[in-house]
LUMSEZA-299002 format. One record per residue: residue in one letter; chain; x, y, z of N, C-alpha, C in turn; residue number from 1. Coordinates in nm, 2 decimals. Layout:
N
+------+-------+--------+--------+--------+--------+--------+--------+--------+--------+--------+-----+
| rest | kette |   n_c1 |   n_c2 |   n_c3 |  ca_c1 |  ca_c2 |  ca_c3 |   c_c1 |   c_c2 |   c_c3 |  nr |
+------+-------+--------+--------+--------+--------+--------+--------+--------+--------+--------+-----+
|    A |     A |      X |      Y |      Z |      X |      Y |      Z |      X |      Y |      Z | NUM |
...
+------+-------+--------+--------+--------+--------+--------+--------+--------+--------+--------+-----+
This chain:
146
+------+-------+--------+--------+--------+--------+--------+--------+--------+--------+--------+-----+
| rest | kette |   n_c1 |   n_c2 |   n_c3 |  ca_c1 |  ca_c2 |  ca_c3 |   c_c1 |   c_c2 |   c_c3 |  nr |
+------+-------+--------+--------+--------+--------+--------+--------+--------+--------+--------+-----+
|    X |     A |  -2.80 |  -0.54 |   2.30 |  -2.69 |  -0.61 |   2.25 |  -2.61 |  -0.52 |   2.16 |   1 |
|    X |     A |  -2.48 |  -0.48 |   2.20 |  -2.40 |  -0.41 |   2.12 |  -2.32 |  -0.44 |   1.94 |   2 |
|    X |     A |  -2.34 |  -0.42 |   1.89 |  -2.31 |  -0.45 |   1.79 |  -2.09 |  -0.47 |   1.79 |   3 |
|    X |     A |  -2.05 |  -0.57 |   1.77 |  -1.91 |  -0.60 |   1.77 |  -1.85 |  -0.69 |   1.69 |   4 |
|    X |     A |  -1.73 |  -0.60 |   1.61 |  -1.71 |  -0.64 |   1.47 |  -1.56 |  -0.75 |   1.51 |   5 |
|    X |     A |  -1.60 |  -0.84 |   1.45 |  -1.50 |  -0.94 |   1.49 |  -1.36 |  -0.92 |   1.42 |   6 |
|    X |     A |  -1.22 |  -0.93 |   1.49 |  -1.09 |  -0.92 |   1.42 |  -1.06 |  -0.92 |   1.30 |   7 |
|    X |     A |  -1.11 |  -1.09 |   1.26 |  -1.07 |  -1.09 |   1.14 |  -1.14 |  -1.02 |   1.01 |   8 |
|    X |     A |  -1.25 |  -0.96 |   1.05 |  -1.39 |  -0.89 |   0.96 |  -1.26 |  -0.75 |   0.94 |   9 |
|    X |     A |  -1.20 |  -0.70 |   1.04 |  -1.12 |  -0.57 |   1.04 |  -0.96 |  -0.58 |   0.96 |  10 |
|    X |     A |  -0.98 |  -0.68 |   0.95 |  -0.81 |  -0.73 |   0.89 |  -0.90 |  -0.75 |   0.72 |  11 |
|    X |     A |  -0.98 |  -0.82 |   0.68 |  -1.06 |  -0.79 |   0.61 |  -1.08 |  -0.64 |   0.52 |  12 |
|    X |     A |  -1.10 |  -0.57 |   0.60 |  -1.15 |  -0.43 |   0.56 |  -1.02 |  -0.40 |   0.52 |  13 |
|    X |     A |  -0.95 |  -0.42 |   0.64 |  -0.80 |  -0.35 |   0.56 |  -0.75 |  -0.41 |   0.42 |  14 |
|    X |     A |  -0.75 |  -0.55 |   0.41 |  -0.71 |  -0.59 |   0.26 |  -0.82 |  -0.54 |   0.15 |  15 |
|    X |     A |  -0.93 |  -0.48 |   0.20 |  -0.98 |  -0.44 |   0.10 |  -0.99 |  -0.30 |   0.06 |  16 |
|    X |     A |  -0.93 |  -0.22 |   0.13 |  -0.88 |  -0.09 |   0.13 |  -0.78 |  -0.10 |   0.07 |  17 |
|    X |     A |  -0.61 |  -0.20 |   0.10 |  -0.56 |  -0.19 |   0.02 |  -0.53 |  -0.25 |  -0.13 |  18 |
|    X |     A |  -0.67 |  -0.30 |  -0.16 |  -0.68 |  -0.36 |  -0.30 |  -0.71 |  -0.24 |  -0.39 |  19 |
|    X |     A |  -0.86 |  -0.14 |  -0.29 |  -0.84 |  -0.03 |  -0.35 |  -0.74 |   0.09 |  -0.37 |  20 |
|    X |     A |  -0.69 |   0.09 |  -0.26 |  -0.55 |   0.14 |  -0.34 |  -0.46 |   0.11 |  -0.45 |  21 |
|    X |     A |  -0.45 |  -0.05 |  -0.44 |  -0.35 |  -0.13 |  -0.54 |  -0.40 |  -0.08 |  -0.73 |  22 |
|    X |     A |  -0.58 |  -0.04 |  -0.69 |  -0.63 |  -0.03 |  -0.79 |  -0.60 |   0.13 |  -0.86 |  23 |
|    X |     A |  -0.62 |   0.25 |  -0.75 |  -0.61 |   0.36 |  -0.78 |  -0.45 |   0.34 |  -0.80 |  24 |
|    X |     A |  -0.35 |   0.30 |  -0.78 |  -0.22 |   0.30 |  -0.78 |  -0.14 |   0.27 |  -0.94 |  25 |
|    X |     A |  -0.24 |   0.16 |  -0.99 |  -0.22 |   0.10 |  -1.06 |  -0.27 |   0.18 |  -1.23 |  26 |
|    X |     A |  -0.38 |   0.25 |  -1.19 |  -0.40 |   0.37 |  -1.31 |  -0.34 |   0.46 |  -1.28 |  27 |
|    X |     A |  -0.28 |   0.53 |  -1.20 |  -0.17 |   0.61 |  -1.16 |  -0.07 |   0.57 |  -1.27 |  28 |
|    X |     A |   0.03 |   0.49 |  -1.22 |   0.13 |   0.49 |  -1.19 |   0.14 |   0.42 |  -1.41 |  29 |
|    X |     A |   0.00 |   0.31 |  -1.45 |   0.04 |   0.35 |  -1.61 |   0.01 |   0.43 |  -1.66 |  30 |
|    X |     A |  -0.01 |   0.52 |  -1.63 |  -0.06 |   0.67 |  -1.65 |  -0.04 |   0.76 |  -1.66 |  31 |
|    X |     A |   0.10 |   0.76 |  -1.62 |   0.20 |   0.86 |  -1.58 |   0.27 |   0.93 |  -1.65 |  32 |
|    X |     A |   0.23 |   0.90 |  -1.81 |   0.28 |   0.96 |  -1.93 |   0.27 |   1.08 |  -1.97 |  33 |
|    X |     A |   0.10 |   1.03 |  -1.95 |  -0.02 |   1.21 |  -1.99 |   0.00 |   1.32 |  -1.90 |  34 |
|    X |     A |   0.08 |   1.42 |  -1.97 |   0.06 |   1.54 |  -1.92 |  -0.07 |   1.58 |  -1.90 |  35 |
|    X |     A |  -0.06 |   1.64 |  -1.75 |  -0.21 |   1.74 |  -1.73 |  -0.19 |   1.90 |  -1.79 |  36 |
|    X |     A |  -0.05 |   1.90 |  -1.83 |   0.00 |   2.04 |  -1.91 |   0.14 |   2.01 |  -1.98 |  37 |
|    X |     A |   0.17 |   2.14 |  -2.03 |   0.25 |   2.16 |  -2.13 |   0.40 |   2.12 |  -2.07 |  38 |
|    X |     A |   0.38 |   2.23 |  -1.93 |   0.55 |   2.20 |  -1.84 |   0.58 |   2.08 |  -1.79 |  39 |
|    X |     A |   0.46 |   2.02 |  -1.72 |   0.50 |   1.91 |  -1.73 |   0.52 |   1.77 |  -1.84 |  40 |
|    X |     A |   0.48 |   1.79 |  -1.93 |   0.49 |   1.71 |  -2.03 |   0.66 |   1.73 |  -2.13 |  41 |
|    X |     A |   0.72 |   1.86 |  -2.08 |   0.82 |   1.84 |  -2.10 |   0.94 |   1.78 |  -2.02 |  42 |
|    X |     A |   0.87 |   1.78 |  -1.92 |   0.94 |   1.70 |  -1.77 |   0.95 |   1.56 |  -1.84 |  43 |
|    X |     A |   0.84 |   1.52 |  -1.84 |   0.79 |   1.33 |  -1.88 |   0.86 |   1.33 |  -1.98 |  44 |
|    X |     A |   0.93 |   1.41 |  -2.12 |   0.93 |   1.42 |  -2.23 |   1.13 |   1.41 |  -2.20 |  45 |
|    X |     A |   1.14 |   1.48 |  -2.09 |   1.32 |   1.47 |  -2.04 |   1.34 |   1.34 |  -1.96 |  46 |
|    X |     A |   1.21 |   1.29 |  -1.87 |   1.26 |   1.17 |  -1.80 |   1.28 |   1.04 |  -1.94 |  47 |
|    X |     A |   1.22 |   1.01 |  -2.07 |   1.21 |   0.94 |  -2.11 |   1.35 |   0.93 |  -2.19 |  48 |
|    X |     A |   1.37 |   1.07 |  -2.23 |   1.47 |   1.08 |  -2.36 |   1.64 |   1.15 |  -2.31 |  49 |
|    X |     A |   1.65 |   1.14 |  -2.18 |   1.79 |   1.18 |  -2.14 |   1.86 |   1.08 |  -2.08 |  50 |
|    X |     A |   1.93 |   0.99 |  -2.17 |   1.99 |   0.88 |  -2.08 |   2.12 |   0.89 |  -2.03 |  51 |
|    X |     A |   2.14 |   0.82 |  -1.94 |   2.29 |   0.81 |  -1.92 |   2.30 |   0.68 |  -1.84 |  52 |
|    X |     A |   2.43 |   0.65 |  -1.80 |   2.52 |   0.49 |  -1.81 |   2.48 |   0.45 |  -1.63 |  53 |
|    X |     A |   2.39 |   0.36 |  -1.67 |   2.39 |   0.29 |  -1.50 |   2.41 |   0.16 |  -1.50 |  54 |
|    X |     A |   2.50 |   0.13 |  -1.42 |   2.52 |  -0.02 |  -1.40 |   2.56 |  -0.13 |  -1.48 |  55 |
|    X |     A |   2.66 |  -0.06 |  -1.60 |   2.65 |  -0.13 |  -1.74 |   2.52 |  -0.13 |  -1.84 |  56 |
|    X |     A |   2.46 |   0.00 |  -1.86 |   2.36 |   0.01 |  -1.91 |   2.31 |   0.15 |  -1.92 |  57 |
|    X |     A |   2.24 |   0.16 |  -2.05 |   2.21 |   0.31 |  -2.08 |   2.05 |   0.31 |  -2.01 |  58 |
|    X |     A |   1.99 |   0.41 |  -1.94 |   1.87 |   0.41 |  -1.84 |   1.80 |   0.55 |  -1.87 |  59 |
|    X |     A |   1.70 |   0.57 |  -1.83 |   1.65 |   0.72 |  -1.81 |   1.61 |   0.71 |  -1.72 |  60 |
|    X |     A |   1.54 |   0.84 |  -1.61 |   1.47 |   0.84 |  -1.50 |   1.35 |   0.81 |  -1.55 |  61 |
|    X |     A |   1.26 |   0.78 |  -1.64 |   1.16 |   0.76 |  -1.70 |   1.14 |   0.57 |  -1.66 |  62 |
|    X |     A |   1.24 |   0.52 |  -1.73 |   1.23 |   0.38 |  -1.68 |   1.21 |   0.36 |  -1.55 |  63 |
|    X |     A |   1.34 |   0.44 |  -1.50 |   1.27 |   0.38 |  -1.28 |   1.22 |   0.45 |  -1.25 |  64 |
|    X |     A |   1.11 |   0.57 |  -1.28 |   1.03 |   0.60 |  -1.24 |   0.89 |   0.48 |  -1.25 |  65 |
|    X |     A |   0.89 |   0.48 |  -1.43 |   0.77 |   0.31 |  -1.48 |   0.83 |   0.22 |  -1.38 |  66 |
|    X |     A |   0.97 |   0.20 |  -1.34 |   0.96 |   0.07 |  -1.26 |   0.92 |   0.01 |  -1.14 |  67 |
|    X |     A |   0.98 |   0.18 |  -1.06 |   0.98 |   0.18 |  -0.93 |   0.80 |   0.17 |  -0.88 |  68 |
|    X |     A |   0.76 |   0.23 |  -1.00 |   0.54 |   0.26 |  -1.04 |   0.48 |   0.08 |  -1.00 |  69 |
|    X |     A |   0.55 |  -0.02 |  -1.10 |   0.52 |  -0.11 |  -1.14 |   0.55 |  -0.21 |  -1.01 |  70 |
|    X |     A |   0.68 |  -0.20 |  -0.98 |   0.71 |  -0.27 |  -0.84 |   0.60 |  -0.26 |  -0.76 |  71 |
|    X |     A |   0.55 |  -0.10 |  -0.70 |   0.49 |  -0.06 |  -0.60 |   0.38 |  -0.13 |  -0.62 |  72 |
|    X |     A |   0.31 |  -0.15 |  -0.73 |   0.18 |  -0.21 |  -0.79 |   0.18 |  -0.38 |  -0.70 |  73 |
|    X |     A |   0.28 |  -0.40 |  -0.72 |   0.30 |  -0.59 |  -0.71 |   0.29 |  -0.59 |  -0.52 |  74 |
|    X |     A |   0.36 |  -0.49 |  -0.50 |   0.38 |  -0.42 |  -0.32 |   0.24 |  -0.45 |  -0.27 |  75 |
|    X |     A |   0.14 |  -0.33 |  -0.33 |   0.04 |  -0.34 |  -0.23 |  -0.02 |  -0.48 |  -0.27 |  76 |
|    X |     A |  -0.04 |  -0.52 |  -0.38 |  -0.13 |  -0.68 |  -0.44 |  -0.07 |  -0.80 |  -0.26 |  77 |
|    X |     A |   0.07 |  -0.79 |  -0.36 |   0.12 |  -0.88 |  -0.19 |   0.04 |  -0.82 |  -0.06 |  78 |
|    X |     A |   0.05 |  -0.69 |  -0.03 |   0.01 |  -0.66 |   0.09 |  -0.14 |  -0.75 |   0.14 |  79 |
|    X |     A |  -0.26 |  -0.69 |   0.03 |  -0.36 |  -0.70 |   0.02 |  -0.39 |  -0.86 |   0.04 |  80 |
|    X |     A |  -0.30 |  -0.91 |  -0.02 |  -0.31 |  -1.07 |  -0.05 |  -0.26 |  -1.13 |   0.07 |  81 |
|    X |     A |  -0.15 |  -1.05 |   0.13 |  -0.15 |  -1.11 |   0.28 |  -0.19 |  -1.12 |   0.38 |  82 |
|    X |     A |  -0.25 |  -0.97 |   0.41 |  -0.39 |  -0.94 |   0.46 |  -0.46 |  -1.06 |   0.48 |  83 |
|    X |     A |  -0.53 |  -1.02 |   0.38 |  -0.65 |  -1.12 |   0.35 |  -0.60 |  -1.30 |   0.40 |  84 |
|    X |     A |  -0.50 |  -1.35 |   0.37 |  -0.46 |  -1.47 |   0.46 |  -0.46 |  -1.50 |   0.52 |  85 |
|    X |     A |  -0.37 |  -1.36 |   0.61 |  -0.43 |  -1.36 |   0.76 |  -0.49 |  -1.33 |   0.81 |  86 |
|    X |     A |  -0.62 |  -1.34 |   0.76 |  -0.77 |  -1.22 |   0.86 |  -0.82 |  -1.39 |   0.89 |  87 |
|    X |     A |  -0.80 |  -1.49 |   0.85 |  -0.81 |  -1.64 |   0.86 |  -0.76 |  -1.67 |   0.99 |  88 |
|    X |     A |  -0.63 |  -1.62 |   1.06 |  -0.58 |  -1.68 |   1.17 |  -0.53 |  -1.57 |   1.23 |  89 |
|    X |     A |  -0.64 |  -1.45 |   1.29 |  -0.65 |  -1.38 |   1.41 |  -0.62 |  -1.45 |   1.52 |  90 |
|    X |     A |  -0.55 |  -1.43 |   1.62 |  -0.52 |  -1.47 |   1.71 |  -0.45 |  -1.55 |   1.76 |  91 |
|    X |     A |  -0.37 |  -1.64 |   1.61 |  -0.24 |  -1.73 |   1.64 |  -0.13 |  -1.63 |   1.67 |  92 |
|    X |     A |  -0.05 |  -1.69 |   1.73 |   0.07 |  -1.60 |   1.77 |   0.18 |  -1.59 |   1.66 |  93 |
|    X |     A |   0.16 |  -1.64 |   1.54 |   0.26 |  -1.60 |   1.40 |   0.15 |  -1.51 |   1.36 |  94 |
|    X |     A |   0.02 |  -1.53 |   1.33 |  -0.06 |  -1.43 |   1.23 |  -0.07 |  -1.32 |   1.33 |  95 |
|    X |     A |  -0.06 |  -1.31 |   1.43 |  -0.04 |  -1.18 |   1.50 |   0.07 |  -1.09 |   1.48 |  96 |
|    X |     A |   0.19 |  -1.19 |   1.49 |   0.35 |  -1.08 |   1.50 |   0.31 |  -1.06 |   1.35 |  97 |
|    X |     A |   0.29 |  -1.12 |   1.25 |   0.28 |  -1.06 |   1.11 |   0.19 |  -0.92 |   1.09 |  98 |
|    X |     A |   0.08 |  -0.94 |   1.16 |  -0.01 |  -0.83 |   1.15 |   0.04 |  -0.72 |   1.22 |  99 |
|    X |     A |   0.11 |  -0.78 |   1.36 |   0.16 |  -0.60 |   1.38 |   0.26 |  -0.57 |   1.31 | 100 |
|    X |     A |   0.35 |  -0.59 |   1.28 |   0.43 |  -0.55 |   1.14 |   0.40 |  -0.51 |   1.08 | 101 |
|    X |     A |   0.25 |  -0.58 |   0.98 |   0.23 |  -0.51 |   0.85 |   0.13 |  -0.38 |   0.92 | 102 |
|    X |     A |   0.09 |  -0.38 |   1.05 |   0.00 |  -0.24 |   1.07 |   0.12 |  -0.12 |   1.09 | 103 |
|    X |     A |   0.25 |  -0.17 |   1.17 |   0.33 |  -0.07 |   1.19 |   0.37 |  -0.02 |   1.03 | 104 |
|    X |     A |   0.42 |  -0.11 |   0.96 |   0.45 |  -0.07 |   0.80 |   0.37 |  -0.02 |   0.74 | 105 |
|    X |     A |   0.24 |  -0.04 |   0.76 |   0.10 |   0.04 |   0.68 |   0.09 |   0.22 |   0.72 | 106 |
|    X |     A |   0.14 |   0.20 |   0.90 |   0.14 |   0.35 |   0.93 |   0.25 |   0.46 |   0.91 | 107 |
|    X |     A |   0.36 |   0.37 |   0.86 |   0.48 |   0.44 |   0.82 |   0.41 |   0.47 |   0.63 | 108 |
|    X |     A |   0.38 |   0.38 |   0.58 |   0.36 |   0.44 |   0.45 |   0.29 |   0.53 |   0.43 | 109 |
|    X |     A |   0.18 |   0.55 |   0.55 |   0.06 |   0.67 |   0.53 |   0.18 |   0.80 |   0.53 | 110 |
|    X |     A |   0.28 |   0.78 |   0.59 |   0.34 |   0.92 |   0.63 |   0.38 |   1.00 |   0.52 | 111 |
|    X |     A |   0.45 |   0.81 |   0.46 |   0.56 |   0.85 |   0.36 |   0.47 |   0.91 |   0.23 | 112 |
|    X |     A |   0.40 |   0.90 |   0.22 |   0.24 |   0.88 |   0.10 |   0.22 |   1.01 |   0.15 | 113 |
|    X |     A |   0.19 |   1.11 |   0.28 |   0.15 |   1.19 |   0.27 |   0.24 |   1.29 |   0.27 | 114 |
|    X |     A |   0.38 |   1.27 |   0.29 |   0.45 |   1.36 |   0.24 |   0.53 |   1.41 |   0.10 | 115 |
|    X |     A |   0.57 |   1.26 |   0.03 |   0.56 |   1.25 |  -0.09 |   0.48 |   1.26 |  -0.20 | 116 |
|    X |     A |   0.36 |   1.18 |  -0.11 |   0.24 |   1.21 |  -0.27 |   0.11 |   1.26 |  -0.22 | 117 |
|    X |     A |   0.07 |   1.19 |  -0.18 |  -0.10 |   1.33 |  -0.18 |  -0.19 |   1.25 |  -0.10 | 118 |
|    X |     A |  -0.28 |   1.29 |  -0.02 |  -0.34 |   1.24 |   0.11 |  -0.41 |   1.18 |   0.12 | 119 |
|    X |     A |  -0.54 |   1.11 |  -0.01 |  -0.57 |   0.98 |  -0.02 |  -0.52 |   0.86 |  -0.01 | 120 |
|    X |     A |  -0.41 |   0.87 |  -0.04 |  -0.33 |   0.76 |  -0.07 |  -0.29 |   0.73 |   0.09 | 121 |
|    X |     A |  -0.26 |   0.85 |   0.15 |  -0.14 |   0.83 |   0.29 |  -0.31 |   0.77 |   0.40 | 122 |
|    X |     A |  -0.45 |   0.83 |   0.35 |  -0.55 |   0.81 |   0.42 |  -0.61 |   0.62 |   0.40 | 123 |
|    X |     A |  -0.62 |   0.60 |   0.28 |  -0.61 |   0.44 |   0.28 |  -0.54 |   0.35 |   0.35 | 124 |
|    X |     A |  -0.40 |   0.39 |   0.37 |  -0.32 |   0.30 |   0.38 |  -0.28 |   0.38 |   0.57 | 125 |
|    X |     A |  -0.37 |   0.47 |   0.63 |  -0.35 |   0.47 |   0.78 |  -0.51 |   0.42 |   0.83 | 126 |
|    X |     A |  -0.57 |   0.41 |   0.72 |  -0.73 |   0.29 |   0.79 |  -0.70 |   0.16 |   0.77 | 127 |
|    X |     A |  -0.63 |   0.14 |   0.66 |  -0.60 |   0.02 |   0.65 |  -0.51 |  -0.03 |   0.80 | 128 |
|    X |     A |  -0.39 |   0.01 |   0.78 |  -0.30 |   0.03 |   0.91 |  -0.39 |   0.01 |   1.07 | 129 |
|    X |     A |  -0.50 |   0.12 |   1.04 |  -0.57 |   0.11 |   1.20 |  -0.63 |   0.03 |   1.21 | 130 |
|    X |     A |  -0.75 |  -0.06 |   1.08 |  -0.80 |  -0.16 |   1.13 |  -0.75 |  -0.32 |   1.19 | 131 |
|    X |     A |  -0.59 |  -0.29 |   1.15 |  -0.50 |  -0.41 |   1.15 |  -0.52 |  -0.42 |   1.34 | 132 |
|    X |     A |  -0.43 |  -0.25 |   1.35 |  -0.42 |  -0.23 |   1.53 |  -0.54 |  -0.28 |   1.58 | 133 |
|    X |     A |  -0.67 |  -0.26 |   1.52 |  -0.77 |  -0.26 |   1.61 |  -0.82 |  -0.38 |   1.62 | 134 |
|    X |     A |  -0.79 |  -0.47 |   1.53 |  -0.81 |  -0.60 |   1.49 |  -0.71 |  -0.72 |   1.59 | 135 |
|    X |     A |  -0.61 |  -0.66 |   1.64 |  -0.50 |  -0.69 |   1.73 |  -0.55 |  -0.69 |   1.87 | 136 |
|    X |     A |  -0.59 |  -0.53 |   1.89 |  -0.65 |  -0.50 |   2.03 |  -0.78 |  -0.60 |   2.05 | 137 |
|    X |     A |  -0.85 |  -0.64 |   1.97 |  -0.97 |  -0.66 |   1.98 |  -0.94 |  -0.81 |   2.04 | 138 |
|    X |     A |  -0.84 |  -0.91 |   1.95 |  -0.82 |  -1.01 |   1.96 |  -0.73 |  -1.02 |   2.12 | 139 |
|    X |     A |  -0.67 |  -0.96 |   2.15 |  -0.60 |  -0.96 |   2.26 |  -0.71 |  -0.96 |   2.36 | 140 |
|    X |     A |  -0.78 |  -0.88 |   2.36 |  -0.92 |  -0.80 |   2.48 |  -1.00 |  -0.95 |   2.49 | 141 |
|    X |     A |  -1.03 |  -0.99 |   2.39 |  -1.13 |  -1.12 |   2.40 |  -1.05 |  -1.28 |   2.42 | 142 |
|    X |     A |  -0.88 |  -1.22 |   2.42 |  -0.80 |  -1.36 |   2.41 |  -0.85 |  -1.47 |   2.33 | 143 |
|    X |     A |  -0.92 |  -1.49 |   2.24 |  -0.97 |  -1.60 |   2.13 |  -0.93 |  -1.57 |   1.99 | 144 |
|    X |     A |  -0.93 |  -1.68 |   1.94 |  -0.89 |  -1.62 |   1.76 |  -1.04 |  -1.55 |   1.73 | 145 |
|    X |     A |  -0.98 |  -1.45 |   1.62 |  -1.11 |  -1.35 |   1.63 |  -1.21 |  -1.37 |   1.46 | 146 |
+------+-------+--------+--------+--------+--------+--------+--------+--------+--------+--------+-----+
């Protein structure tokens, strides 16, 4: 008897991959103050304290950096949280078109994550991504909710 991991068990894995991410993201991103050195800490020390005029308002790159940090935080939670919703209704034809969406958007982030930031991050979020696809394939192959 082969051992065979059912759809929704894989849609599953994926929201919990990207919780752990949401989690490493989230000490990241408030954390982003502490210099690991001197040069950079006068980087962090220019994004906080050089403002200038955006949008009717005085800003630093320091704020939408914390912001853009903080958004992304709420990003993956939603992801994770929708995930997990739909690992409930594998094989309806809405929880499906959602899931390939969010696996195609999962595998575009890995990219953008590995080009921008550093390979863990782009590696979470392209397992996450693949268990969605395989979770898809799986359900199609067996045509039943999974």
């Amino acid at each position: 008897m082969a051992f065979k991991i059912k759809p929704k068990h894989l849609v599953r894995v994926a929201a919990l991959l990207m919780a752990f991410h949401t989690l490493g993201h989230t000490m990241g991103a408030l954390g982003w103050k502490k210099a690991p050195n001197a040069d950079v800490g006068v980087v962090i020390d220019g994004m906080q304290t050089a403002h200038f005029d955006f949008m009717g308002r005085s800003a630093t790159l320091g704020q939408f950096y914390e912001g853009y940090g903080i958004t992304m935080i709420l990003v993956l939670a939603l992801i994770t949280l929708q995930l997990w919703m739909l690992s409930g209704d594998t094989g309806q034809p809405k929880a499906n078109q959602m899931l390939a969406s969010m696996a195609v958007f999962l595998i575009l982030m890995a990219v953008l994550e590995y080009v921008y930031f550093f390979p863990m991050a782009a590696a979470i979020s392209f397992l996450a991504g693949t268990c969605v696809m395989l979770s898809l394939i799986g359900t199609r192959r067996s045509g039943q909710p999974g």
